[in-house]
N, C-alpha and C positions, 0 to 999 in steps of 0.2 A: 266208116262210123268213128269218130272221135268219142274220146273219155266221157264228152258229159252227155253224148246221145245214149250212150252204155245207163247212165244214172239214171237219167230220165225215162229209159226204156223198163231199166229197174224198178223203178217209184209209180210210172203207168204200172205193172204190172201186181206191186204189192198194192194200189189200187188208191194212192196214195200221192200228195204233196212234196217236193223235195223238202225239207229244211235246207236253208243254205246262212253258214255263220258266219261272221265278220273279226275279226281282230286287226288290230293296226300291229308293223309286222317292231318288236326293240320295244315293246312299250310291256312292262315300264322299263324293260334291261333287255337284252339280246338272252341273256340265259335263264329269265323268266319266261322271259317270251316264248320260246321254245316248247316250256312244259303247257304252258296253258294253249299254246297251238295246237298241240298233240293233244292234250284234253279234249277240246274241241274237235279236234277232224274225228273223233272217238265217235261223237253223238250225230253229225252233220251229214248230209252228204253230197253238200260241196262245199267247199272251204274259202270265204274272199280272206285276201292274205293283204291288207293294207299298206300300201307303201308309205311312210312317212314324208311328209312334206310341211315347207314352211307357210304356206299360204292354200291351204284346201278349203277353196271356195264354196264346195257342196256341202261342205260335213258342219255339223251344227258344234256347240261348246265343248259333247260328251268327245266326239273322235278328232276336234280341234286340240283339246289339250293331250288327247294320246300321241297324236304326231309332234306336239311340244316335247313330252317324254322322252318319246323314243328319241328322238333327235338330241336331246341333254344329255341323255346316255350314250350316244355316240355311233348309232342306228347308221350302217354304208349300207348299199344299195346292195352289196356284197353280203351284207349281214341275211339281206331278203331273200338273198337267191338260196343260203346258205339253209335257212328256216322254211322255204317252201322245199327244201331236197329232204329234209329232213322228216316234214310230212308225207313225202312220198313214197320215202323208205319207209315208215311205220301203215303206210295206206296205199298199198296199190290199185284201190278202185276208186277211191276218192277223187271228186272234183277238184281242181283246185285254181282258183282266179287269183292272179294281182290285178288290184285294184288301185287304181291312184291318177294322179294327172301328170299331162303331157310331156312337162320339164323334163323329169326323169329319163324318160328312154330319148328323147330329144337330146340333153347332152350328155350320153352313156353312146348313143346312135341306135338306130331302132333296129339296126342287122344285129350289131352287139347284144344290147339288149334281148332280142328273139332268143338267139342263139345261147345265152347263159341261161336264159327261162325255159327252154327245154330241155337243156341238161340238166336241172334244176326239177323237173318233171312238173313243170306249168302248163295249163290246158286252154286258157283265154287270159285275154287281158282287158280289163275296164278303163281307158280314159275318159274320165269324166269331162274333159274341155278340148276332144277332137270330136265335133260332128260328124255326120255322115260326111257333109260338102267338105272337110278337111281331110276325106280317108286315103286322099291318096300318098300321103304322110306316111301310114303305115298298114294302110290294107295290103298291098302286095307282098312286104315283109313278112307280114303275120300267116298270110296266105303259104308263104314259101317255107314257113318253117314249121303249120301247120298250128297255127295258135289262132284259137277264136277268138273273133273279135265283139265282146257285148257292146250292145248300145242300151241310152236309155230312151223313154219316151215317158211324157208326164201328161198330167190331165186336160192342159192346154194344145198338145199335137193333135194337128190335124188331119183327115183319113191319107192327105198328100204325103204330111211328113213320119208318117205310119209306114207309106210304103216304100219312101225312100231309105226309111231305116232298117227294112228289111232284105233291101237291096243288097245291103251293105254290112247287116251284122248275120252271126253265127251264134252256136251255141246256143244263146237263150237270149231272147228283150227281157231289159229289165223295166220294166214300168214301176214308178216313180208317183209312191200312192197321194201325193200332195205335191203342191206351187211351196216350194219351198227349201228347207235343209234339213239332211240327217238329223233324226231324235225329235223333231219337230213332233204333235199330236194329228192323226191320221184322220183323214177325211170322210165323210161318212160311206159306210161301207156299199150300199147300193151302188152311190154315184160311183166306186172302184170298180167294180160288179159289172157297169156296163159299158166301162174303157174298157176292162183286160176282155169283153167279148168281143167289143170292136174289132181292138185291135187281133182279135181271131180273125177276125176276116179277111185279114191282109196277109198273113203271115201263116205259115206252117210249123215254126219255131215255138220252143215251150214259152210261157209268159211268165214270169216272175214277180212278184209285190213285193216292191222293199220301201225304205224310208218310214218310219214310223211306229213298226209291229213291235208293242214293249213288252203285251199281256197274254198269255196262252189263249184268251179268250181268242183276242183279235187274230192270233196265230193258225188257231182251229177257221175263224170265219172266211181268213183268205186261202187258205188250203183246201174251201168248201168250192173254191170256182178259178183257181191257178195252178200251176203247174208246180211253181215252186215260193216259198216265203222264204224274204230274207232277213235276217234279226240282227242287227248291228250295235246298236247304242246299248240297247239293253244288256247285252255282252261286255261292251268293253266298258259300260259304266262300274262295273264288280270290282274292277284295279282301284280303282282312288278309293272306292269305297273300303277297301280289305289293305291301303297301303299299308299298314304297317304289319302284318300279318298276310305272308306269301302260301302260307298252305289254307289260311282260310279263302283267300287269293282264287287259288286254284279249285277248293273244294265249291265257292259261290260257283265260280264258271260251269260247271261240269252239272252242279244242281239246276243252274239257270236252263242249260240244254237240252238236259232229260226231261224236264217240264216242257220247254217248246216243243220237243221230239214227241213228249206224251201226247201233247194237244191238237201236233196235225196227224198223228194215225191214229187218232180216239174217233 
């Protein structure tokens, strides 16, 4: 049993949705970042830890200009590992994903890579731009060093490319509640309603809803038929909003969480 079968096993049993939060990892500074990561793994219970990159083709304006940030301030890959050991130490039951695209562990090397990410006390990895059909890249790695590998699947896959993604992923699917990019506006909730039961039927893996979820409303409604809700943009939108004011910074974030947290065990 891995860490996030532990979570999920947890969250089935308080009867309940996982929260799962996002932050981009140096945004806006490596030693901001820090706090409001720990903030966050506080309320969450599992943590996506966003890799900064210069071209994140999935993420819409709000976590495009986070990985702008972190990067200006001087964000190494080093910084990430350095920031996910750090939640681990303050959270030994928490989830925790990096998430980000391929580049990264591509020229880091994906043994290398593995390898710092569990020392690191890393539980999965999300690349957004390796498909299933590309997993031989790094499913064996991730296999070898015991890192789950999410995949996503969106409202256009089909019951085929359902099953080939289960083939191949761990952890948890993440279904991808719109055709679209992070922070975008979420699709109507039925039609989410009856992809994530679909794709029940291929899969024994928790389902997860991300892309989208800004409102406790919407939070509560996907927690009413998923396994887990992921909240990203609305998170990381708090930084630019509070730049010039770091502990209002920190106090948005933490307020924002306990309101999602309120809204999927209400």
């Amino acid at each position: 049993m891995s860490r996030l079968s532990d979570v999920f096993t947890r969250c089935k049993s308080e009867n309940r949705a996982a929260l799962i939060g996002y932050l981009t990892a140096g945004d806006p500074d490596v030693e901001t970042s820090k706090k409001l990561l720990l903030t966050l793994a506080e309320q969450v219970d599992i943590l996506e830890i966003g890799m900064p990159f210069s071209d994140p083709m999935a993420d819409g304006p709000v976590i495009q200009a986070a990985s702008e940030r972190a990067l200006a301030s001087g964000t190494h890959i080093s910084d990430v590992f350095k920031l996910a050991q750090n939640v681990r130490e303050a959270n030994p039951d928490i989830g925790i994903v990096l998430m980000g695209y391929a580049n990264t562990p591509f020229v880091l090397g994906f043994d290398n890579f593995s390898k710092q990410a569990v020392a690191a006390g890393v539980d999965a990895v999300l690349l957004v731009d390796i498909p299933p059909e590309e997993g031989h890249l790094c499913d064996p790695i991730f296999k070898q060093y015991g890192l789950d590998r999410i995949l996503l699947l969106s409202p256009t896959s089909t019951d085929e490319r359902i099953k080939l993604a289960n083939t191949h992923a761990s952890g948890f699917i993440y279904y991808v509640s719109l055709n679209g990019i992070t922070g975008a506006n979420m699709g109507e909730m039925t039609a989410i309603q009856n992809k994530v039961e679909n794709i029940r039927m291929h899969t024994n893996l928790p389902v997860c809803v991300g892309f989208g979820v800004k409102t406790p409303q919407q939070a509560s409604e996907v927690a009413a038929f998923s396994d887990g809700v992921v909240v990203g943009s609305h998170f990381v939108g708090q930084i630019p909003a509070h730049a010039k004011d770091h502990q209002s910074m920190h106090s948005a974030i933490n307020h924002a969480a306990q309101t999602m947290k309120a809204a999927i065990q209400a």
